[in-house]
PyMOL Python script that loads the backbone (N, CA, C, O; Angstrom):
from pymol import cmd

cmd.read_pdbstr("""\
ATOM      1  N   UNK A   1       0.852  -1.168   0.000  1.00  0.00           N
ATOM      2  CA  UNK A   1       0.000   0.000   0.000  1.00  0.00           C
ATOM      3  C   UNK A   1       0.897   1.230   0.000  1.00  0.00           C
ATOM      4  O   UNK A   1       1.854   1.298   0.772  1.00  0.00           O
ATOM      5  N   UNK A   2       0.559   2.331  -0.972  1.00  0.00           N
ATOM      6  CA  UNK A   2       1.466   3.439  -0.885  1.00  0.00           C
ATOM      7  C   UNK A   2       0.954   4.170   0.600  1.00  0.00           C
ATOM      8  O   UNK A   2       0.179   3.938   1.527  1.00  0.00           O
ATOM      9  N   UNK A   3       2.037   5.316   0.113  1.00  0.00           N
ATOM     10  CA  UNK A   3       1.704   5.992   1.360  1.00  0.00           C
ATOM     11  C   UNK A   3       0.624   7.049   1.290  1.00  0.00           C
ATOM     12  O   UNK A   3       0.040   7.632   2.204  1.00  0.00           O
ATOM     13  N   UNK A   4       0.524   7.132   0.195  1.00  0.00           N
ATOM     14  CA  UNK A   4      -1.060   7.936  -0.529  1.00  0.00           C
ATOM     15  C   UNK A   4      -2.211   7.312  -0.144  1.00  0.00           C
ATOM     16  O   UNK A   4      -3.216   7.884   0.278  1.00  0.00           O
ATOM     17  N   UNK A   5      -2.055   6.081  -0.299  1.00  0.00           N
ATOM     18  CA  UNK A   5      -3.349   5.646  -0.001  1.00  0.00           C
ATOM     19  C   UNK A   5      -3.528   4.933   1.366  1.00  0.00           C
ATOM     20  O   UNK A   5      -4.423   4.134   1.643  1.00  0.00           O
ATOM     21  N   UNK A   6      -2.511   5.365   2.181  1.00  0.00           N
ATOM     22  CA  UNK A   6      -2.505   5.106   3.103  1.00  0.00           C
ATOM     23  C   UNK A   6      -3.010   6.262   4.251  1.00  0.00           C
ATOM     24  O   UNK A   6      -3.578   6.142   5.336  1.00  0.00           O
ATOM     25  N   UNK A   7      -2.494   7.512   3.432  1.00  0.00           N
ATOM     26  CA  UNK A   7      -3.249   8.845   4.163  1.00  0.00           C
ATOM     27  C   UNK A   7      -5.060   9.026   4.266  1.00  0.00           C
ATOM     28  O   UNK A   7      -5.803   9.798   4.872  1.00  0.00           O
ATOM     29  N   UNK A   8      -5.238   8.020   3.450  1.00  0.00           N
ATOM     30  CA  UNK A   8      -6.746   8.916   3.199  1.00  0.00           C
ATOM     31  C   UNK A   8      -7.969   8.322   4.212  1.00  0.00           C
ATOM     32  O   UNK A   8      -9.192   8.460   4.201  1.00  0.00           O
ATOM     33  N   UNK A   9      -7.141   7.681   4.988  1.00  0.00           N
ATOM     34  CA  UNK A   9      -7.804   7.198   6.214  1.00  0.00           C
ATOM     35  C   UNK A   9      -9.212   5.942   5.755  1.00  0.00           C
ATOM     36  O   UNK A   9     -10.145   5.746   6.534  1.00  0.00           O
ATOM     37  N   UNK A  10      -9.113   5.305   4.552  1.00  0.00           N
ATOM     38  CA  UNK A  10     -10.087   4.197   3.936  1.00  0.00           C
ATOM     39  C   UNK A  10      -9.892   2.744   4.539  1.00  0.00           C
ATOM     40  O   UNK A  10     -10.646   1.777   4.649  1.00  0.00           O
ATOM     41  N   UNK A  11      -8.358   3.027   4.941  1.00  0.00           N
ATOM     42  CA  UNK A  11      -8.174   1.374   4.998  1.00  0.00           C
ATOM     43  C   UNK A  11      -7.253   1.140   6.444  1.00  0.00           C
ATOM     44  O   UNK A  11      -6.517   2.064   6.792  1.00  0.00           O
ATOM     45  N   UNK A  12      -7.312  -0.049   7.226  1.00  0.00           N
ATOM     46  CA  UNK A  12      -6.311   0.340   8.250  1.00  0.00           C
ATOM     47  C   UNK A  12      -5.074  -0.018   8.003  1.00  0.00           C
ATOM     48  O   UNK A  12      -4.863  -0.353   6.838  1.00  0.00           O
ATOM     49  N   UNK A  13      -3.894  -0.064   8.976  1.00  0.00           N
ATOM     50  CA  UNK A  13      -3.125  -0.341   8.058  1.00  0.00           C
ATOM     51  C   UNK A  13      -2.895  -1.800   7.875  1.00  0.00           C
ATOM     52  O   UNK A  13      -3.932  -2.377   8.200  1.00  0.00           O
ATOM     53  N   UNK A  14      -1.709  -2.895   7.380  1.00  0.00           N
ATOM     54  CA  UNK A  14      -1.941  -4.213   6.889  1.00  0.00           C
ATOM     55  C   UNK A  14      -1.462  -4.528   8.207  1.00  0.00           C
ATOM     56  O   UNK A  14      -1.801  -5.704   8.337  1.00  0.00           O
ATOM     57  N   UNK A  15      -0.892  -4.189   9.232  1.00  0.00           N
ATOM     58  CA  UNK A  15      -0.194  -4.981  10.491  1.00  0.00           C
ATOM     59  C   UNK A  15      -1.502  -4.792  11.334  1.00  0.00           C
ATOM     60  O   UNK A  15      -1.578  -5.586  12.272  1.00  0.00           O
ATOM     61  N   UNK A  16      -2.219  -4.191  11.248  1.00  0.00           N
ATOM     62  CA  UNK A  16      -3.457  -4.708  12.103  1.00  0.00           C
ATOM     63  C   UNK A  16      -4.758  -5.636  11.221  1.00  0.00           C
ATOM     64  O   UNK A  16      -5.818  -5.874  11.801  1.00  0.00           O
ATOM     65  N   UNK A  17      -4.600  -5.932  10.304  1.00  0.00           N
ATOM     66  CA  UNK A  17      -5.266  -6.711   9.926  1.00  0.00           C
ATOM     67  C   UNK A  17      -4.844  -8.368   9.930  1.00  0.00           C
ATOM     68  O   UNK A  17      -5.762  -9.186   9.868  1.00  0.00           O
ATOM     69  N   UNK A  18      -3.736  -8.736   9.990  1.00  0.00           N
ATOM     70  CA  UNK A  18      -2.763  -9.511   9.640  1.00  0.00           C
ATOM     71  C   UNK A  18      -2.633 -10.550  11.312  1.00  0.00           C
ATOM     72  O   UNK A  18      -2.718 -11.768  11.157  1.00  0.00           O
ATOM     73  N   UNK A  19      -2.464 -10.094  12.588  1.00  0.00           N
ATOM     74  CA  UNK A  19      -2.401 -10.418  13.246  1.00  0.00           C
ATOM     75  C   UNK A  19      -3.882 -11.083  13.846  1.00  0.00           C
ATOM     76  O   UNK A  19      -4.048 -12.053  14.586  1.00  0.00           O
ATOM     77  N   UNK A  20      -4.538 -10.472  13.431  1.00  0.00           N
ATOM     78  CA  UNK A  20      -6.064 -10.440  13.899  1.00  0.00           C
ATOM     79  C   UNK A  20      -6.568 -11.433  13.309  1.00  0.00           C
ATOM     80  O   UNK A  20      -7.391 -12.068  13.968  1.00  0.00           O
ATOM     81  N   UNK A  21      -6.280 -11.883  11.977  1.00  0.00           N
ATOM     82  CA  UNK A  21      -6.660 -12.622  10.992  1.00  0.00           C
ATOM     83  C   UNK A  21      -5.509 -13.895  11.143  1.00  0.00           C
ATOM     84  O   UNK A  21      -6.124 -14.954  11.018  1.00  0.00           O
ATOM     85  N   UNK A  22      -4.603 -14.047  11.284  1.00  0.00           N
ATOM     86  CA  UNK A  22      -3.613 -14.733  11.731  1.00  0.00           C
ATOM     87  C   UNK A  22      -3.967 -15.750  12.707  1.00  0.00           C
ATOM     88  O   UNK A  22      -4.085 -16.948  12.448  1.00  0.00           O
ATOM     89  N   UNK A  23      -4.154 -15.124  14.017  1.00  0.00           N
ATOM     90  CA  UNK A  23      -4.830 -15.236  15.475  1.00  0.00           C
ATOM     91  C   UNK A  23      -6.278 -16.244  15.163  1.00  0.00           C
ATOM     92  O   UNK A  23      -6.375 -17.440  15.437  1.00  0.00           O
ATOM     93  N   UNK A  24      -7.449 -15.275  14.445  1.00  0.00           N
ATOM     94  CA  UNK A  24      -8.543 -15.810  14.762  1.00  0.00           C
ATOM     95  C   UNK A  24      -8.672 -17.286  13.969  1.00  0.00           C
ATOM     96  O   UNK A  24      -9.441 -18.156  14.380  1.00  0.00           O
ATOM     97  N   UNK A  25      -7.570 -17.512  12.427  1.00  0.00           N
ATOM     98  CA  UNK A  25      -7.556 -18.471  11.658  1.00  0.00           C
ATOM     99  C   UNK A  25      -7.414 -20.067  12.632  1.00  0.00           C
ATOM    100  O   UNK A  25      -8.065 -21.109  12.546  1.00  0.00           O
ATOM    101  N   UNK A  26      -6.185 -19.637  13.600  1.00  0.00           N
ATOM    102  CA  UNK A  26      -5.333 -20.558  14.450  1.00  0.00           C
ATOM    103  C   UNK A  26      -6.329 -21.038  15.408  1.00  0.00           C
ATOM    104  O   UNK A  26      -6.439 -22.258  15.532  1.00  0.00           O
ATOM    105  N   UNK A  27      -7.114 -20.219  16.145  1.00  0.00           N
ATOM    106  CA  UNK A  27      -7.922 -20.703  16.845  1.00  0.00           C
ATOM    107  C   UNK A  27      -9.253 -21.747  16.341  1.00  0.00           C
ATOM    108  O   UNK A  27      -9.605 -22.775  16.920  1.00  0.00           O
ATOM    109  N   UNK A  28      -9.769 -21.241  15.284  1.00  0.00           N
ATOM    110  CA  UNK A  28     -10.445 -21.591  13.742  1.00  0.00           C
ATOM    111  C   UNK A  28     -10.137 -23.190  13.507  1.00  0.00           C
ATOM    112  O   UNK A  28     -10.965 -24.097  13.426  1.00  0.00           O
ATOM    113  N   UNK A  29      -8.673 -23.271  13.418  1.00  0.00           N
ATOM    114  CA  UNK A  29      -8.074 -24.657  12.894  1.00  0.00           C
ATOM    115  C   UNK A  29      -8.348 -25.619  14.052  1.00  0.00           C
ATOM    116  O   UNK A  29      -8.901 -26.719  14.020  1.00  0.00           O
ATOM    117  N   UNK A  30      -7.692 -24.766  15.351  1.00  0.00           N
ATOM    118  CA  UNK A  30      -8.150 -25.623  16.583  1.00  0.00           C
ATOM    119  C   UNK A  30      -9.384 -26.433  17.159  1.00  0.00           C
ATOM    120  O   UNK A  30      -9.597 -27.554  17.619  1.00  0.00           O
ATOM    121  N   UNK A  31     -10.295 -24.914  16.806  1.00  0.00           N
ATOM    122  CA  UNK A  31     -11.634 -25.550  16.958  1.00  0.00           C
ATOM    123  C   UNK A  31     -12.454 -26.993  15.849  1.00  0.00           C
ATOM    124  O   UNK A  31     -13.185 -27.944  16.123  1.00  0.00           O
ATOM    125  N   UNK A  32     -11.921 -26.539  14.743  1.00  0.00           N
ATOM    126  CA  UNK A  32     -12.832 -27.258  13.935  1.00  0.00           C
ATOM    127  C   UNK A  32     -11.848 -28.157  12.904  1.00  0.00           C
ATOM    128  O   UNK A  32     -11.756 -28.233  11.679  1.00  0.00           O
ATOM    129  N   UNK A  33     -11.142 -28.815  14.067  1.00  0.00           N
ATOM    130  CA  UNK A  33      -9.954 -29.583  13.144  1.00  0.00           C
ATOM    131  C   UNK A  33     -10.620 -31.115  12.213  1.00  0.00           C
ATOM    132  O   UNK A  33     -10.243 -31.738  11.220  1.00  0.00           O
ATOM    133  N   UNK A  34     -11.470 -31.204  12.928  1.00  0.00           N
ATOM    134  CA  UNK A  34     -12.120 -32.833  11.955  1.00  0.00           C
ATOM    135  C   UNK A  34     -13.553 -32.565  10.728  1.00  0.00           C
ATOM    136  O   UNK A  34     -14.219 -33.290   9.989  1.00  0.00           O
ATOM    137  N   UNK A  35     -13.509 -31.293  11.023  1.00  0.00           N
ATOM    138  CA  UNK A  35     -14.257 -31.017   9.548  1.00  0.00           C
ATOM    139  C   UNK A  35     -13.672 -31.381   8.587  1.00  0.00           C
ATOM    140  O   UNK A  35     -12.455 -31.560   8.546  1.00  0.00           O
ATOM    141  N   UNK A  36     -14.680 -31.593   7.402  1.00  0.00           N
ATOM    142  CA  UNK A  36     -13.913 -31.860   6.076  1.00  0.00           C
ATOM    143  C   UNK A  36     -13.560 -30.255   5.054  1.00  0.00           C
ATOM    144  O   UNK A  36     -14.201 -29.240   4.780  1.00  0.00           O
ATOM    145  N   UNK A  37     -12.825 -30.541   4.893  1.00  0.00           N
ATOM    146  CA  UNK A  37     -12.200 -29.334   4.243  1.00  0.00           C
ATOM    147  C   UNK A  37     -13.209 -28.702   3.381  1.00  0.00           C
ATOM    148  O   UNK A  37     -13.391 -27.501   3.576  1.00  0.00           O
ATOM    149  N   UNK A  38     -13.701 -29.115   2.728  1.00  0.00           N
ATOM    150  CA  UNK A  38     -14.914 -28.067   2.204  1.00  0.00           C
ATOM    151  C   UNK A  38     -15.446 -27.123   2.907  1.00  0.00           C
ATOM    152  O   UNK A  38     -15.529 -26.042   2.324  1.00  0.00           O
ATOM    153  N   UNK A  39     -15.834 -27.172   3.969  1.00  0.00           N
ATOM    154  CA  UNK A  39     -16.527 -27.016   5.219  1.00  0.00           C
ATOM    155  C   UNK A  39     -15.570 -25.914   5.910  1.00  0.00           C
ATOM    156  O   UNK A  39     -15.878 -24.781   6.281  1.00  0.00           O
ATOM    157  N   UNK A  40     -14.457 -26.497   5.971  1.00  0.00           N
ATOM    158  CA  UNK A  40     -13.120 -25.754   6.659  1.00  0.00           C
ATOM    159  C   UNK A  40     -12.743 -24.561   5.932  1.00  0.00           C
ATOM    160  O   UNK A  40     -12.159 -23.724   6.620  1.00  0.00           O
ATOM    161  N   UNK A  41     -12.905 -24.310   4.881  1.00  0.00           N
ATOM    162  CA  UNK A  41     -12.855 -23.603   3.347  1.00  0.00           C
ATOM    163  C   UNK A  41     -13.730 -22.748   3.527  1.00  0.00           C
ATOM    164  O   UNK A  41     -13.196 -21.653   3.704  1.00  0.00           O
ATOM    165  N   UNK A  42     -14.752 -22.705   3.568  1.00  0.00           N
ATOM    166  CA  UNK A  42     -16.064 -21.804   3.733  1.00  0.00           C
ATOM    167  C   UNK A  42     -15.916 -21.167   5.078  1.00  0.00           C
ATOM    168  O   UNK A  42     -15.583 -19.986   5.172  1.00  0.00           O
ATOM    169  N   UNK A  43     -16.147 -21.894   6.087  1.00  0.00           N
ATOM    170  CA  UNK A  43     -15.607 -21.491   7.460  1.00  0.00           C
ATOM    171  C   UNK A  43     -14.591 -19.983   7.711  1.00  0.00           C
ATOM    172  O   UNK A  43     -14.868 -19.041   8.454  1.00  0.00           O
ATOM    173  N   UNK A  44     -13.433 -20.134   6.874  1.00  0.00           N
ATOM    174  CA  UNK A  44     -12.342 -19.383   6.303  1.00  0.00           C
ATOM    175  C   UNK A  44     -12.833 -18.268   5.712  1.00  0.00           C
ATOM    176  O   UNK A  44     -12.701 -17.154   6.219  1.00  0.00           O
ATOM    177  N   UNK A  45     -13.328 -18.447   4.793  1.00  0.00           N
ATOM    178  CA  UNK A  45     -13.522 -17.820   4.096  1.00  0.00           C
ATOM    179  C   UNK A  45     -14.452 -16.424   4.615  1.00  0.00           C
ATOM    180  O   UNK A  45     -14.421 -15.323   4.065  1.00  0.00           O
ATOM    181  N   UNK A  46     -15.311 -16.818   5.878  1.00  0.00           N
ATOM    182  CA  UNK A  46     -16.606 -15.751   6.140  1.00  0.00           C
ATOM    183  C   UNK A  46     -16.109 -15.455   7.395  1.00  0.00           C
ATOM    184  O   UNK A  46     -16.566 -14.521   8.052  1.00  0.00           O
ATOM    185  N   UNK A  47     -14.953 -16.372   7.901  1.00  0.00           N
ATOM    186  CA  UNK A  47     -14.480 -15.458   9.182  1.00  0.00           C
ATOM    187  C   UNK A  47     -13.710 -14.448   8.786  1.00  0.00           C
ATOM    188  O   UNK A  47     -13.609 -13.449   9.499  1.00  0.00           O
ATOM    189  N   UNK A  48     -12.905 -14.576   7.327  1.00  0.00           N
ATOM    190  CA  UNK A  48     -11.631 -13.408   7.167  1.00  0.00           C
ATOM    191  C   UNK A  48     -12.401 -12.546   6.719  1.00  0.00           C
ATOM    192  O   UNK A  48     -12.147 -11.506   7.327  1.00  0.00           O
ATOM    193  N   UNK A  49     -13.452 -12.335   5.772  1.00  0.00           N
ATOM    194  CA  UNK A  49     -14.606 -11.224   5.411  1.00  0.00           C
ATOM    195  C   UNK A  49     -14.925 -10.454   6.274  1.00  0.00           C
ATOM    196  O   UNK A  49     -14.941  -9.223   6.258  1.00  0.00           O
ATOM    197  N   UNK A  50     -15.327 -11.531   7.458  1.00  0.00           N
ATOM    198  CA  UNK A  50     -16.312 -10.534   8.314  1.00  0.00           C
ATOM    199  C   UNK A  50     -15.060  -9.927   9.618  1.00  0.00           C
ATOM    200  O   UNK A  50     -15.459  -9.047  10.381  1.00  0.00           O
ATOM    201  N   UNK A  51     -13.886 -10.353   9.747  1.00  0.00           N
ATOM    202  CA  UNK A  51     -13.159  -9.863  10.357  1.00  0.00           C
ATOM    203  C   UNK A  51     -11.981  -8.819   9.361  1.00  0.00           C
ATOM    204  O   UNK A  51     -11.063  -8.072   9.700  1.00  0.00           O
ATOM    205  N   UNK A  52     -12.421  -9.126   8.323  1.00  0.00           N
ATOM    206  CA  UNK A  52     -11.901  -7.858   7.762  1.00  0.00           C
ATOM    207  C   UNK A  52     -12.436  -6.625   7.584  1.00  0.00           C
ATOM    208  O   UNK A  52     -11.685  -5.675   7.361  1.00  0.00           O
ATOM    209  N   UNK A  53     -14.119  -6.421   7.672  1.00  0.00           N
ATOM    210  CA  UNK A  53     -15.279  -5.540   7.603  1.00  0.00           C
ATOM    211  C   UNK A  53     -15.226  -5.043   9.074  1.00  0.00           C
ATOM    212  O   UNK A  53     -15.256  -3.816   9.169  1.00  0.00           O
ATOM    213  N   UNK A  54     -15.143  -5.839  10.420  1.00  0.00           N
ATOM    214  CA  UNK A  54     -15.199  -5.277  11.218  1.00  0.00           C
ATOM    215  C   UNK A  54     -14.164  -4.316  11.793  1.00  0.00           C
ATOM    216  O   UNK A  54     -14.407  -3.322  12.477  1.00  0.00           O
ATOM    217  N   UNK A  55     -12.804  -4.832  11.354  1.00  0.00           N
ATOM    218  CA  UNK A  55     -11.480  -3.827  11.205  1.00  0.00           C
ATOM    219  C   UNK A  55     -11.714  -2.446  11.204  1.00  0.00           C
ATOM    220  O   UNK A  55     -11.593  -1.429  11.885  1.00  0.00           O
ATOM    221  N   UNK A  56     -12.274  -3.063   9.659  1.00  0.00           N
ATOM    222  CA  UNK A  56     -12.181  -1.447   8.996  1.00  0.00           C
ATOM    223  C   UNK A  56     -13.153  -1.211   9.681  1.00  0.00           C
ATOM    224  O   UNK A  56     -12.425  -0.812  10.590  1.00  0.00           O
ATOM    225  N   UNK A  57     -14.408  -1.053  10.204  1.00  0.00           N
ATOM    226  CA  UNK A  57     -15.565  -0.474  10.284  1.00  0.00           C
ATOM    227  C   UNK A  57     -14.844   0.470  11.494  1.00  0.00           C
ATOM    228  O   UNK A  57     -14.858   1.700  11.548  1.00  0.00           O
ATOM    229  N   UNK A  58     -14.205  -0.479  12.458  1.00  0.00           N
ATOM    230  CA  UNK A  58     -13.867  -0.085  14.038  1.00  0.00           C
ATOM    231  C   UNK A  58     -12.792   0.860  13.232  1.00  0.00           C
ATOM    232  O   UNK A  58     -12.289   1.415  14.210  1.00  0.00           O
ATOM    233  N   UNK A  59     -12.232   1.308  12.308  1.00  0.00           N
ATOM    234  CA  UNK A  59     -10.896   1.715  12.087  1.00  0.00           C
ATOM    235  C   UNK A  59     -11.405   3.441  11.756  1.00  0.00           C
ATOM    236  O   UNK A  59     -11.295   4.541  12.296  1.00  0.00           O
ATOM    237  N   UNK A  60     -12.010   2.844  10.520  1.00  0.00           N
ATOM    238  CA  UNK A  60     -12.944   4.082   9.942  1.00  0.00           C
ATOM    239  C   UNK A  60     -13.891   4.631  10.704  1.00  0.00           C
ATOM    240  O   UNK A  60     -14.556   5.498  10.136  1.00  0.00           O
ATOM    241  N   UNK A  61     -14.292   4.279  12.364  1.00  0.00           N
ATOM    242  CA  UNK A  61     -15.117   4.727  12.931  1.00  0.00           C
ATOM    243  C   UNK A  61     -13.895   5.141  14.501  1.00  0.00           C
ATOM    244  O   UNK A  61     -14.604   5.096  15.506  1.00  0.00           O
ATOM    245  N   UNK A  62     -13.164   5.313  14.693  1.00  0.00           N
ATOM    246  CA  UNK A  62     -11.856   5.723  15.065  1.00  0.00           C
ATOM    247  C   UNK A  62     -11.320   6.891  14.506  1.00  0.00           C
ATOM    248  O   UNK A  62     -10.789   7.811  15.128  1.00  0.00           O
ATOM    249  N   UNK A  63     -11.503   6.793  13.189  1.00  0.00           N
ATOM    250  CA  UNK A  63     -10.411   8.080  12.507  1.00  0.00           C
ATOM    251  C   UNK A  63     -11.447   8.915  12.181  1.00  0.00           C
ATOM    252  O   UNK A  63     -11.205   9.751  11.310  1.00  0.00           O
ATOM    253  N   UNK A  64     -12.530   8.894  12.661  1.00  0.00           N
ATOM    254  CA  UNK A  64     -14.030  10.075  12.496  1.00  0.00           C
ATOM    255  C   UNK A  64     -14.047  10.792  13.944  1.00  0.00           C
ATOM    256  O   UNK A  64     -14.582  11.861  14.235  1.00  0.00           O
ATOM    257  N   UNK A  65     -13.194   9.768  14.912  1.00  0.00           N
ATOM    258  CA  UNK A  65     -13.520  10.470  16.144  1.00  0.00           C
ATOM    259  C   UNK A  65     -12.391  11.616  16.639  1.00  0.00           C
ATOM    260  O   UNK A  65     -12.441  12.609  17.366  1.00  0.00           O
ATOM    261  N   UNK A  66     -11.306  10.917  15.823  1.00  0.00           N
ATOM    262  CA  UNK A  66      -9.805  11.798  15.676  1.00  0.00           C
ATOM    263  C   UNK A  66     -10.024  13.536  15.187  1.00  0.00           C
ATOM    264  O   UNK A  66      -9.543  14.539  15.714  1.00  0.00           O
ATOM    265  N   UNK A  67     -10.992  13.408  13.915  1.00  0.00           N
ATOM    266  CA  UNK A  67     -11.217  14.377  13.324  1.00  0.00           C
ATOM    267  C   UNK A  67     -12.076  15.765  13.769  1.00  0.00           C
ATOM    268  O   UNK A  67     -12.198  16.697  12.974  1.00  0.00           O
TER     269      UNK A  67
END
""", "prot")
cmd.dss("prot")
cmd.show_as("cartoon", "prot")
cmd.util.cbc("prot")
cmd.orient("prot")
């Protein structure tokens, strides 16, 4: 990400998304280790969405309060 588009306050930055998503995957694997991977796949898939939406939401609703 440049640093342009890093000013405009849209996105947070990638080291807080990364850990969070990292973290919640691991716990993810733990919990639901004898699913069949299809399953495990989808699973994945709507936790990193919706923990990527809530990021930003909390991020972009942070840098409104700054302002």
């Amino acid at each position: 990400m440049s640093g342009e588009e890093q000013q405009n306050g849209k996105w947070a930055p990638w080291w807080i998304y990364v850990p969070v998503i990292l973290g919640s995957n691991y716990v993810k694997q733990y919990l639901v280790q004898d699913l069949p991977v299809a399953v495990n796949a989808v699973i994945t898939l709507v936790l990193v969405g919706t923990l990527f939406l809530i990021i930003t939401v909390v991020y972009r609703s942070m840098r409104r309060v700054d302002r």
